[in-house]
N, C-alpha and C positions, 0 to 999 in steps of 0.2 A: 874362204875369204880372199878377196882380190883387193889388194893394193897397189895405189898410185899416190902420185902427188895432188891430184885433182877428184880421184874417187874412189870409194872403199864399200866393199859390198861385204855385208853380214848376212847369215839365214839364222831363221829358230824356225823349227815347224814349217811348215808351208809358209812364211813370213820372209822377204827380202828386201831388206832396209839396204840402198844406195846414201851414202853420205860424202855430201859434198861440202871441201871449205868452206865458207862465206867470208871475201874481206871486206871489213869495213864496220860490222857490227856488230854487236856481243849480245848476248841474250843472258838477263842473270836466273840465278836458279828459282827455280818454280816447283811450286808441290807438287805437280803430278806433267810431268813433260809432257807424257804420253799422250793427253789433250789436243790432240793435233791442233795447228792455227789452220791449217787447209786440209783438205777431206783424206789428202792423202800424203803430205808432206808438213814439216814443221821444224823449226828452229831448235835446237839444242847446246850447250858448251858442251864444253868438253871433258870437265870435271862431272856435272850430272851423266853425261852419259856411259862414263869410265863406272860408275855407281855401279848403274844399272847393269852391264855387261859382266859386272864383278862377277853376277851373281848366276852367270851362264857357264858351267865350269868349261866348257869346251871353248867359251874366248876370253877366260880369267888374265890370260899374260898373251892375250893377239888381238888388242882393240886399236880402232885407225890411228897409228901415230903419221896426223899432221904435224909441218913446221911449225904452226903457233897455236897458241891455245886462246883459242877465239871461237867461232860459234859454226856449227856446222848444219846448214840443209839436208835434212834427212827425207830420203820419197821412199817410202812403203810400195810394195809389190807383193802381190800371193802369187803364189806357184814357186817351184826350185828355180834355179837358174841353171844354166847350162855347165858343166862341168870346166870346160876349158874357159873362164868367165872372161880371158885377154882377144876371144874375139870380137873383131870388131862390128859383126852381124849379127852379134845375140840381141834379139829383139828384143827382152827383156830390158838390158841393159839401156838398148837405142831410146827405151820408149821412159825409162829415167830418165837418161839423160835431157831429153825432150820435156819431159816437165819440170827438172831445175830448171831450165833457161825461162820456162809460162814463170814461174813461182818468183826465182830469180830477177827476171825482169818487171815482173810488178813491183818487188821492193825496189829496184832499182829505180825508178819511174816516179814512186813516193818518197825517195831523198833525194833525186834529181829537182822536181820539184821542191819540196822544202825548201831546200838549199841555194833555188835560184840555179841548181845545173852547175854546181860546183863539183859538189859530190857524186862519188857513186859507191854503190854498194855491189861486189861483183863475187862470181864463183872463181876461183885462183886460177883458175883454166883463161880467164879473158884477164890474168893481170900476169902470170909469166909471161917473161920476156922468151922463153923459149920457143913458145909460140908463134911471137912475129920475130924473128931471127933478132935483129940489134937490140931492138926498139923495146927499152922497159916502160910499159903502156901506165903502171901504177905502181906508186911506192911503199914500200912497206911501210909499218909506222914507224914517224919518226924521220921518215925521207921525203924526201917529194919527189915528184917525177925526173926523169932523169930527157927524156926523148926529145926534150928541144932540139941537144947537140947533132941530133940525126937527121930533124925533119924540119920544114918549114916554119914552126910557129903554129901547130894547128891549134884548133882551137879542143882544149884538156882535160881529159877527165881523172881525176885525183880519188883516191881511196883516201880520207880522214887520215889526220896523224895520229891520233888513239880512235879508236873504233868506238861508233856513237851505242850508248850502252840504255839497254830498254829490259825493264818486265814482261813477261806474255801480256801482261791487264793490259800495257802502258801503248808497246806496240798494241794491239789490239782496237786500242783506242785510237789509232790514229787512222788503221784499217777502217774501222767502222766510223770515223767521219763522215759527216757528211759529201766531201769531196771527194775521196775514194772510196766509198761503200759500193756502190754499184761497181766500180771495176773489181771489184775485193772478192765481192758473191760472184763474179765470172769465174775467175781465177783459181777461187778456194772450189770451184765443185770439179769433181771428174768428170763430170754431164761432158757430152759431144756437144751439146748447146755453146752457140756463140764460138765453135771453134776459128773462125776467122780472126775473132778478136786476140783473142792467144797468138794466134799465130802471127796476128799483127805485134803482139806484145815482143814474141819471142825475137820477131826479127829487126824492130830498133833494138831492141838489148843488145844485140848482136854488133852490128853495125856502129853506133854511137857509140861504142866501146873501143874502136880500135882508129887510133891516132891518126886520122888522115879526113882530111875536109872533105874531100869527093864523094869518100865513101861515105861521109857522117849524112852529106846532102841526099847522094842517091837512097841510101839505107832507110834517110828519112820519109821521102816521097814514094818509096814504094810501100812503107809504113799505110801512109795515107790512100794508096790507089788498093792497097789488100783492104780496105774498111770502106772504101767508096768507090773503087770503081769498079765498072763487068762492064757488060759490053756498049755501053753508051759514048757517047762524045767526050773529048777531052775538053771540052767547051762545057759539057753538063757537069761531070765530075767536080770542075773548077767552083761550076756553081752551088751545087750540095755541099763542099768544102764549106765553101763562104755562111751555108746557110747557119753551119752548127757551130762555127767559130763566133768570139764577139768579133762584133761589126767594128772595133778599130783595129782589128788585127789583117783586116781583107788588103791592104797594101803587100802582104805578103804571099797573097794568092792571085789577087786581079791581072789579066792580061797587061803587060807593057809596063807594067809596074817596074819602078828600078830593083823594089824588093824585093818581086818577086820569086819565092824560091820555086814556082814551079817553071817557069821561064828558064831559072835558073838551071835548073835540074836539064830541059831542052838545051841549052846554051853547052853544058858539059858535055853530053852525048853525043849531040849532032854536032858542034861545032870545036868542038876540045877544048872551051874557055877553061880560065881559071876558077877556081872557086877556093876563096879565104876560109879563115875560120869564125870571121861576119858572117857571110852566109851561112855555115855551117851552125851554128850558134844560132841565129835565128830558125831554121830546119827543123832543130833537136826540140828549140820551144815551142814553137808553131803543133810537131807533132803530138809532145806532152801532152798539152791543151786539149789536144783535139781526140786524142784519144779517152781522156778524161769527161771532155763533154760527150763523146759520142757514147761512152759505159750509161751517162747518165739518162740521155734523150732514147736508151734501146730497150726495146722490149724483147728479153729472154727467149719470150714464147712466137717470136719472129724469127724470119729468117732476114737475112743481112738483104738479101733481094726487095722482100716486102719493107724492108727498113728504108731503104735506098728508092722506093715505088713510093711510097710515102712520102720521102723529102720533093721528090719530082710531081706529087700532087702539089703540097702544099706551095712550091714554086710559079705552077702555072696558075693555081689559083691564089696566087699571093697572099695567101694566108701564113706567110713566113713567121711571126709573132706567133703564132699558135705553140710553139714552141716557150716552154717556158725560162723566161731569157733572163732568172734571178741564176741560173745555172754558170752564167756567165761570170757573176762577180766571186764563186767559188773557183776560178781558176785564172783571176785577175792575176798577174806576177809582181806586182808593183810591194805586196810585203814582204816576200820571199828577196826580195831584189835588194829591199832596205835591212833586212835581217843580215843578208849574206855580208852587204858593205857594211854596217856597224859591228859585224861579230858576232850577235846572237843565234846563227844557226852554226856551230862550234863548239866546241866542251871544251877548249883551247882558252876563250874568254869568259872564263869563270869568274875571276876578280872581278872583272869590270861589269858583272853581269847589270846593277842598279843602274850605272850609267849607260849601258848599254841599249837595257829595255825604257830608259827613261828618251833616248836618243832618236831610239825607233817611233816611239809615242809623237817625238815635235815632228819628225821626218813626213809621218802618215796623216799627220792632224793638219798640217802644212800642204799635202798633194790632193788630199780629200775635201778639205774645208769642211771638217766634221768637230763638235765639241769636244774637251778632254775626254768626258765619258766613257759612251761611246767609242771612241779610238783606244782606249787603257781595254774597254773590254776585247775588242774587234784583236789586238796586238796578244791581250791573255789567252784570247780563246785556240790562236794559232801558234802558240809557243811550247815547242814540245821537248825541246833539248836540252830539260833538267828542272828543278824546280824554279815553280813562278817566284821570286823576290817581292810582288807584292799581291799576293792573293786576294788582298782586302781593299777595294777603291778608295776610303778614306787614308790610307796608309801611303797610296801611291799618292792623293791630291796632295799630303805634306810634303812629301820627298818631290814631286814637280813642283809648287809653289817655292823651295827653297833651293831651286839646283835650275831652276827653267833660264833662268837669264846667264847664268856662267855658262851654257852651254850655246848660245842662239848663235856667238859668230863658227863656232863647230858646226852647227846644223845647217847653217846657211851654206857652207862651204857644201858639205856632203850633198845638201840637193843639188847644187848646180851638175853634179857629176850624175846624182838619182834619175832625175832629171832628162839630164841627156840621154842614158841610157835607155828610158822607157822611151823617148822619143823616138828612136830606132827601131822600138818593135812596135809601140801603138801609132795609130793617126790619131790625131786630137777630135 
């Protein structure tokens, strides 16, 4: 067995379980862990897994003692490992290591999202500070980050103050959504299929992890050029971009654009501008999106080439709507945005949870021009950080009929800031 702070390897039999922290999220106990959530890795605490190793007399009193008891990413391996396991060219271990970060960053990707790009969900290895010398990138719970005093103001990514806590069903359910399902079935298989998309995955994980705008910008765009570009125009590229993003998001790709972050991206490299954590910020969501729609618009049984041969047909034949653009409103940010400012993606605002979700309902009914209904469902359906408060529509119509007007001068206020924000990243 090898230990670290960041990785702990077990064997039984021809079987090599790598176990990695995870901060940020718990996974509670489950009948049968074993169940893997991906073909070849899966979520565990730490209490179930102490269980099962009990029962191995050979690692009865030597199972991974991590710092906290929180939920650990485990990848499976067959074959032994190499005896001396602290090298750092055991391919075995490299090729672990290498699908925490696939596995890793897809969760991270799905509470980045959620969360409006608040949150992340990271392996402890991208949240020591011993890693980037000063600079503590993420807090334990219960602290927030610390690297302002070091760096600029970049723009931050925070590990949860209590760690958001899920079922296998629960998580599961949120995998097989509709909005991440297709990147979900990339992710969960070992297939070589689609390896670009991984790779794309693994390397914003990477990059958007560590407290610095430039890199968050560059990390990001080269996110996007491993999913679209080879050997075409940076003029085509730009255009395939465009084709698979919603169409009010192209301010952040189109040539001469002020917003534009591939401009941007030119601007740093060739000329050494600055880049904030505005642009950095826009980057990280531009790329979310896009990596999201592009899981959805790809076909497995393609390769990224014919993928990319296809968007540049349907270009010249402007057949661009062939495309189906309901894809679009699955990765809209506009209720993740209103979730984050009212509280509701948080376990922190439990209390206020009825006002909360009542809050988000005028927020969304307000920006869409959509009836109660509808919006109570549309706000239930994407609410996954603890139980609904009004599962039953009639339930919520009393509680908004008798709470709607004590809250209007609040809700007004809160759009004008909702508001402006989404004005930043959409065109109207």
């Amino acid at each position: 067995m090898c230990m670290s702070r960041t990785i702990s390897t077990l064997q039984k039999g021809n079987r090599t379980w790598f176990l990695f922290n995870l901060i940020g999220i718990r996974i509670e106990d489950q009948f049968d862990w074993s169940d893997f959530i991906f073909d070849d890795a899966t979520l565990v605490n730490k209490s179930q897994f102490k269980k099962m190793t009990d029962s191995f007399s050979n690692f009865k009193d030597n199972y991974p003692d991590f710092d906290s008891d929180t939920t650990y990413l485990l990848v499976q391996s067959f074959g032994k490992i190499s005896k001396d396991v602290h090298l750092l060219d055991n391919e075995m271990q490299n090729k672990a290591v290498q699908r925490a970060y696939e596995v890793a960053g897809f969760i991270n990707l799905v509470f980045q999202y959620l969360t409006n790009h608040k949150y992340s969900i990271v392996l402890e290895k991208q949240y020591n500070p011993k890693y980037y010398s000063r600079l503590k990138i993420f807090s334990n719970y219960g602290h927030r980050s610390r690297h302002e005093s070091f760096t600029n103001g970049e723009f931050k990514m925070l590990s949860p103050k209590q760690p958001f806590v899920f079922s296998r069903t629960n998580l599961l359910k949120i995998f097989n959504s509709e909005r991440f399902t297709s990147l979900y079935e990339i992710v969960k298989s070992k297939s070589k299929k689609s390896k670009h998309i991984k790779s794309a995955i693994t390397n914003f994980y990477l990059n958007i992890n560590i407290p610095n705008s430039i890199s968050q910008l560059l990390g990001s765009v080269t996110t996007l050029e491993i999913l679209l570009k080879d050997e075409t125009s940076y003029s085509n590229f730009r255009k395939r971009l465009e084709t698979i993003i919603d169409p009010r998001l192209k301010k952040l790709v189109i040539k001469d654009s002020k917003d534009s972050i591939i401009d941007k991206r030119h601007e740093v490299i060739h000329e050494g501008a600055i880049c904030d954590k505005n642009f950095a910020q826009k980057a990280i969501i531009l790329t979310t999106i896009t990596l999201l729609n592009y899981s959805n618009f790809y076909d497995i049984n393609k390769s990224k080439k014919e993928f990319c041969e296809n968007i540049d047909s349907k270009l010249r034949l402007k057949h661009i709507n062939d495309f189906n653009t309901s894809i679009y409103k699955l990765t809209d940010i506009t209720l993740p945005h209103i979730f984050n400012f009212v509280g509701l993606s948080s376990v922190e605002n439990i209390k206020n949870i009825k006002e909360n979700f009542l809050k988000s309902v005028l927020c969304y009914q307000n920006i869409k021009k959509i009836d109660v209904k509808p919006t109570w469902s549309i706000v239930t359906n994407f609410y996954y950080f603890g139980n609904n408060p009004f599962p039953i529509f009639e339930e919520f119509k009393q509680y908004y009929n008798e709470n709607k007007k004590r809250f209007e001068i609040e809700v007004k206020e809160y759009l004008k800031y909702i508001k402006y924000y989404l004005s930043n990243i959409y065109s109207e």
